[in-house]
Phi, psi and omega in degrees: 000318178305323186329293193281005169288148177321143193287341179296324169281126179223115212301005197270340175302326184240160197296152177319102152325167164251180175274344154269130187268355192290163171289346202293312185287014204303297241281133142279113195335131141259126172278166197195154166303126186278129170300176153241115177270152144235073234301155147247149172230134176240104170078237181248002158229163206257129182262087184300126142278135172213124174302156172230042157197142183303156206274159163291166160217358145282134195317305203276354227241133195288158199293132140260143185277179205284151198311165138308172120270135176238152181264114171325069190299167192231180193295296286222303182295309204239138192265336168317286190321290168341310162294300190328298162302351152254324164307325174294337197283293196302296196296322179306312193277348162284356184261344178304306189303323185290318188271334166239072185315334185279345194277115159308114182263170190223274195221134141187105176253187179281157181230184181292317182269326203189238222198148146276086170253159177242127201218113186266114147213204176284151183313158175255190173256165148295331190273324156312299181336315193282340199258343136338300182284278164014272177290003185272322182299289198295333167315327181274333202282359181270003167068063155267155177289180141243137204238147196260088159236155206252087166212190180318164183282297170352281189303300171343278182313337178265322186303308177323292169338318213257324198246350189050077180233076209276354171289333178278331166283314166301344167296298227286331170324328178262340183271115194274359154251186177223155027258134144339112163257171180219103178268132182251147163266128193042227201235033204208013145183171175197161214190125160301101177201151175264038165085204335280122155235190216282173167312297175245185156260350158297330160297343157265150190251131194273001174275004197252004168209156180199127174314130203234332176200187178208105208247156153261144185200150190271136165323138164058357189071017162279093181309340195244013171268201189293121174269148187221177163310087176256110176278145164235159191215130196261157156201149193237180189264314173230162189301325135015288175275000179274313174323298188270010168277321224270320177277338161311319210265307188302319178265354155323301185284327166291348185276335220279150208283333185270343166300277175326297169346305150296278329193301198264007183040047183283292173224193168199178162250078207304146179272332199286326185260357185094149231249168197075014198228112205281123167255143166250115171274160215308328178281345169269339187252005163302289173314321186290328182266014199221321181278335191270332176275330169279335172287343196261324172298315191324281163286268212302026177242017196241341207125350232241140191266130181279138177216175161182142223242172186276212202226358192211153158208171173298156156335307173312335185301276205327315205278330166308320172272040160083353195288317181295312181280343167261323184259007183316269221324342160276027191232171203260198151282146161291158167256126172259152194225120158066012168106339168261158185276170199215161184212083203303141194286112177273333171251173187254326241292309193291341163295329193279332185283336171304320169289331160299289195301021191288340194185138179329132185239187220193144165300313192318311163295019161278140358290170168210126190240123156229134198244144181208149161248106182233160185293129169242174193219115183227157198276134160209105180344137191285337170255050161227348183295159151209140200339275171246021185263005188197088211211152180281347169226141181198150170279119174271136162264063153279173176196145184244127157261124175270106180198150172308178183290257154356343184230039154292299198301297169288009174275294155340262175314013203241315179285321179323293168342270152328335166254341172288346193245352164296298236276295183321326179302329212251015184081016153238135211231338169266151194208143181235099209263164182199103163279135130241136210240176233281161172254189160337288193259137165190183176243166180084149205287102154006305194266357182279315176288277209337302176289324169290316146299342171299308196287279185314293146356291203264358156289320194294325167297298198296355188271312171122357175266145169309140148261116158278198196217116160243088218307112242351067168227022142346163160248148199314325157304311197203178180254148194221154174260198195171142191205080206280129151243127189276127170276167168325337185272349220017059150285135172260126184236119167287121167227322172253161176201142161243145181249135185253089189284068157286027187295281213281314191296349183268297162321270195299322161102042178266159194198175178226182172280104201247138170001314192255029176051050179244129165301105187229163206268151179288150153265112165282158194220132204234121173225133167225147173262321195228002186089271166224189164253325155335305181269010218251295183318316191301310166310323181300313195288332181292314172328280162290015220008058163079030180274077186269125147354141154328272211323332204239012212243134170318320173214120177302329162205104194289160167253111184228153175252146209278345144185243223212359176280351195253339199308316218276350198256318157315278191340289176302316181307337191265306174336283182281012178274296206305325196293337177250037146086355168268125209319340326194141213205145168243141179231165169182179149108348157252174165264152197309336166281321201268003191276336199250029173247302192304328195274307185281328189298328216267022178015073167244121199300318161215148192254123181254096198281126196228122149260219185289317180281302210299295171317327167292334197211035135067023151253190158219143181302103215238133204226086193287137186288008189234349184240357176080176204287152182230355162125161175237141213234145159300156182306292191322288188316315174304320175291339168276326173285350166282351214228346167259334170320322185275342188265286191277008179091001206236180192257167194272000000 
């Protein structure tokens, strides 16, 4: 697919993605009506269904049947949609040129929801965006073709030349084959591009796409280039699917993890300390202590020995692994202390290798799994941060296995293992598996990729999961699995990866003791489960739009008394909920309606409402916010049916 991408793309031209890519995450909270999703799934990808009328909503109210659905195709799926979306990056920037004869073009290509341009002129408005669309409808509606032609870089470079267009001479600079194709609309505008678009512009139906915002982004993802104009854009095959993205978007936007976030008061990013810098606040860090204890129980009932490494290291460290020379632009500055330089750690991976050396190692001691949650530090451009999904300081789970050859396979599967049953924990069950296998350039021996690729291959088979194979997209050390998790939405976020390393084991120069008192070098093995936890968290909250399970929810039971005569006995209740381990927080000091509306926007799973009668006969009124009044019940019960809900994961 990259291939048949425009010739104007390269990934060094645009800013670091994150790993989930939707466009989705742009959008700023609207409230909207909640849709009814229906996921289709064929294998491990996912076709979004999205109704396109809202669901009933009374209980009571006689049965209809169900809205339509129409299903979303992706890039990936329809190759018409694909064409559509570039063609639309082209017909946008030609209605751009027409209304800002002065406005510079740049880069555009298709994205997962739509389209892109990039433009060096003056900021837009919302009220251009309109006038925009606007000349973008007559363009399609005049049917131009679009014509595909082939010529010299010469010529390419006079044409350029010829329009005073200098981004495009840096394109054209860049692009190393020949002959320069050039696609035109009719005979009134034209873009260096290899294709693929639609015929005509009339193939597109202009009620299927509509402009959606406006970013500022640096030439190239260069912070010290041009900062420029990025329009962005959705476009579908029919008004139909515009539709149902668009209640797709509207609950996207009721999801987002930074409204919530703010909202239900779990973390922020403070400006005074800088951007990108997670403060967890007590109730995200309730949840964050509840994800650090089941992953830490997790692994050492898996094998995996727990550590923890410093946050600086000397330079050398970096240079030995290679990091300074492959990762600076993601490393911070060095520091010097004491005449040596110093380096906050963007990986955990050289530490963990200093602790196998720590001492002469043996095969009979392989495997050796170690596991950290450690802080990591990566340089990241300030319009590429997003709450928590993209961020400058972040905790990785990470863990390194050390092992022979011959225990790759059972080594594997042992994380397959061990990451469905971390991921399943937290309500996720569905995956989108990724082999990526040796590229062009690498390091290690044919038979070493071979027997490791192999190693991978027949875990995934014995695990039982579906896979693709993405025929050199390894990374240059090793063949790696990738591991997509689906959310409610069936949006997909890359969290997990195992990795095969002859990289770092080669660099440090670590090695055990084999049967014949011979030096032979490990196979390292590099796995993260959840990714980071910062983004893990974010994912979660979207999952769930901060509604979290009992089990999981920062705080489990508000207690409110129906009016200030009940406070003291509210007191003891909350007392004895917390002395047995239940989450449990008293409000009072309102009226009894507005305490249990604070309670639901504050998505707290249950409320124990205490009067008069409740203080005479030592119970409480228990009112679930997902099951509705449940009854009044003794405190001892309640607190024992909370404590088994919680134990087995379900709801009250």
């Amino acid at each position: 697919m990259a291939s048949s991408r425009s010739l104007l793309l390269s990934s060094s031209f645009l800013s670091r993605p994150s790993s989930f890519t939707s466009s989705l995450r742009r959008f700023a909270y609207l409230p909207s009506p909640t849709p009814r999703f229906s996921p289709k799934r064929h294998g491990f990808s996912t076709v979004l269904s999205v109704a396109t009328e809202p669901a009933a909503i009374s209980s009571t109210a006689p049965k209809k049947s169900e809205p339509a659905t129409v299903p979303l195709p992706s890039n990936d799926s329809s190759d018409k949609l694909l064409k559509i979306r570039h063609t639309c990056a082209h017909v946008m920037a030609m209605a751009v040129q027409k209304l800002f004869p002065d406005a510079k073009v740049t880069i555009g290509p298709w994205i997962d929801n739509g389209f892109y341009y990039d433009f060096d002129m003056e900021p837009l408005t919302d009220k251009d965006l309109k006038r925009i669309k606007k000349e973008m409808d007559r363009i399609i509606s005049r049917n131009l073709p679009l014509l595909r032609e082939e010529v010299s870089r010469e010529e390419a470079q006079r044409r350029i030349m010829a329009i005073n267009e200098p981004y495009k001479m840096e394109i054209l600079e860049s692009i190393k084959e020949e002959p320069i194709t050039v696609y035109h609309i009719g005979n009134e505008w034209w873009d260096l591009c290899a294709g693929p678009h639609v015929e005509t512009t009339g193939k597109i139906n202009k009620k299927a796409v509509e402009l959606e915002s406006v970013a500022a982004a640096y030439w190239r993802g260069d912070e010290k280039r041009q900062m420029l104009q990025r329009i962005y854009g959705t476009a579908w095959e029919s008004e139909e699917q515009l539709k149902a993205y668009l209640h797709f978007k509207e609950e996207a936007k009721r999801r987002d993890h930074r409204r919530i976030g703010q909202d239900l008061d779990l973390f922020s990013i403070q400006d005074e300390a800088g951007g990108g810098l997670v403060f967890w606040h007590p109730k995200g860090a309730i949840v964050r202590n509840i994800i650090e204890e089941s992953w830490k129980k997790m692994h050492v009932e898996h094998g995996y020995d727990l550590i923890y490494t410093p946050h600086v290291a000397k330079a050398d460290l970096w240079r030995i692994s290679g990091h300074l020379d492959f990762y600076r632009e993601n490393m911070y500055d060095q520091m010097e202390i004491e005449d040596e330089l110093y380096q906050l750690r963007p990986m955990n991976c050289p530490y963990h290798i200093l602790l196998y050396q720590r001492k002469r190692q043996s095969y009979r001691d392989l495997p050796i799994r170690v596991a950290e949650l450690g802080t990591v530090y990566r340089y990241e451009l300030s319009g590429s941060l997003h709450g928590l999904f993209r961020v400058r300081g972040f905790t990785q789970d990470d863990a390194h296995i050390f092992c022979l050859e011959d225990q790759i396979k059972d080594e594997i599967r042992g994380v397959l293992d061990l990451t469905e049953e971390i991921l399943s924990r937290f309500g996720f069950d569905k995956y989108e598996v990724n082999l990526s296998t040796r590229p062009e350039k690498s390091v290690g021996s044919d038979d070493i990729w071979e027997k490791a690729t192999c190693a991978l291959k027949d875990a995934l088979d014995d695990k039982g999961w579906s896979y693709e194979v993405d025929e050199g997209g390894g990374a240059f050390y090793g063949p790696k699995i990738d591991l997509k998790i689906e959310d409610a939405l069936g949006r997909k976020w890359q969290c997990s990866t195992i990795q095969v390393d002859f990289n770092l084991p080669q660099r440090f120069d670590i090695t055990y003791v084999d049967t014949n008192s011979d030096k032979k070098r490990p196979i390292m093995i590099h796995r993260a489960v959840l990714g980071s936890l910062e983004r893990f968290f974010g994912v979660l909250i979207e999952h769930y739009a901060g509604d979290f399970p009992l089990w999981l929810s920062p705080v489990q039971v508000r207690v409110l008394p129906v009016t200030d005569n009940q406070l003291e006995f509210c007191k003891e209740v909350s007392k004895k909920l917390k002395a047995c381990g239940v989450r449990a927080e008293l409000c009072h000091g309102e009226r009894l309606p507005k305490l249990i509306r604070n309670a639901e926007t504050q998505k707290i799973p249950l409320m124990a409402v205490v009067g008069p009668k409740e203080v005479e006969t030592g119970t409480v009124t228990v009112r679930s916010r997902f099951g509705g009044e449940l009854g009044t019940i003794p405190v001892d019960d309640f607190i024992n049916k909370i404590n088994i809900a919680v134990e087995t994961r379900t709801a009250l």
